[in-house]
C-alpha positions, 0 to 999 in steps of 0.5 A: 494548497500548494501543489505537493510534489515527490518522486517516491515510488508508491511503494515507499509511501508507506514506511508507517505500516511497518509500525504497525505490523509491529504493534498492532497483530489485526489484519488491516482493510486495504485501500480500493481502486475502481479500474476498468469497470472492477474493483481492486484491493490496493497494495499501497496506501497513497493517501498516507503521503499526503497526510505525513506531508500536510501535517494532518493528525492521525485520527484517532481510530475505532477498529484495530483493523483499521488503525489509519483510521480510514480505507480509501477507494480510487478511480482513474478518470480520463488517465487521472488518479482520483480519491472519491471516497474515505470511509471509516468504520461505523459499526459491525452488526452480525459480522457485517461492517458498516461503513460510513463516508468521511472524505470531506472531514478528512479532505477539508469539505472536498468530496473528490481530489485528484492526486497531482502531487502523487508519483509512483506505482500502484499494485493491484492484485489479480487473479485467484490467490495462490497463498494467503497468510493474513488480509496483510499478506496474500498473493494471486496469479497476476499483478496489474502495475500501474505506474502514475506520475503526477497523478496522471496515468501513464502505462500499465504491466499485467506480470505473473505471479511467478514474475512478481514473486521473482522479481521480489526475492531479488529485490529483498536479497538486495535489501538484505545487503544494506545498513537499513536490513542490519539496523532492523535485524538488530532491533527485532534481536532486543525482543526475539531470540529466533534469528530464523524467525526475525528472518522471516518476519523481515521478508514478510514485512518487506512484501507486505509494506511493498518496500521492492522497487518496481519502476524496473520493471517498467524500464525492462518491459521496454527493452 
């Protein structure tokens, strides 16, 4: 397959969840990165670019929390991004998710791809949570960025979660000065009287969907 190549941040890679935060209300499972001998919820989903790029239809899904119809886990292995697995939801029994394997259907038989057309930064979430509002939306004491080009590993931020939060609020207020923000707004107008509410959904929408640019922060851990 011809190499795919892309210079968008993680964080844009996932424009089709604020669909469905729209339609769909259930909590979503995250993506999963092996790093450092720990698990990690991923705040991205860079799987998702590549199926919009190579045309691959959505399957169709089975759980409402799962509506991308798959949860993948990552590894960083000798300072390259690696998928290892995409698993789906079998069965739930007693409140216990079963889970099975569908990395080489969705994968074309492969069990393991390395990310080489994937640029950007990765969020994982560290530390005790400080807030928790849905499994769409939580936050906790650090964050550990790591940025990717080419899916190969290139350096990595441990910020605080006063950090994070700071440098969120300035990059939502900036987003609030744009066409994009107003043709929003407008639209949640059609359904929702509450401009305060449509306000906090908007926020809300954009920490969830990881829509702030946080290649900066790269930029200015080095100055």
């Amino acid at each position: 397959m011809k190499k795919l190549t892309t210079t968008i941040l993680a964080i844009a890679i996932i424009a089709t969840l604020a669909v469905w935060t729209d339609v769909f209300a259930s909590e979503q499972f995250p993506d999963i990165i092996k790093h450092r001998g720990k698990n990690y919820n991923l705040m991205v989903f860079p799987m998702e670019y590549y199926f919009q790029k190579t045309s691959q239809k959505q399957q169709q899904w089975r759980n409402s929390a799962l509506v991308r119809g798959y949860r993948a886990t990552f590894e960083i292995i000798r300072n390259e991004l690696w998928v290892i697995d995409m698993e789906d939801i079998q069965d739930v029994d007693r409140g216990t998710v079963i889970w099975k394997s569908i990395i080489r259907n969705r994968l074309n038989g492969k069990s393991r791809m390395k990310l080489d057309w994937f640029t950007g930064v990765l969020i994982l979430p560290n530390g005790k949570m400080v807030e928790y509002v849905n499994m769409n939306y939580q936050t906790y004491e650090h964050y550990i960025l790591i940025k990717i080009e080419n899916g190969n590993y290139i350096r990595e931020l441990d910020i605080t979660f006063e950090r994070y939060n700071e440098y969120q609020k300035a990059q939502y207020e900036a987003y609030r000065k744009t066409d994009a923000y107003k043709k929003e707004f407008k639209k949640k107008l059609e359904h929702w009287e509450n401009e305060e509410h449509i306000e906090r959904f908007i926020e809300m929408s954009f920490r969830s969907d990881q829509k702030a640019n946080f290649a900066r922060l790269f930029n200015e851990s080095n100055e």
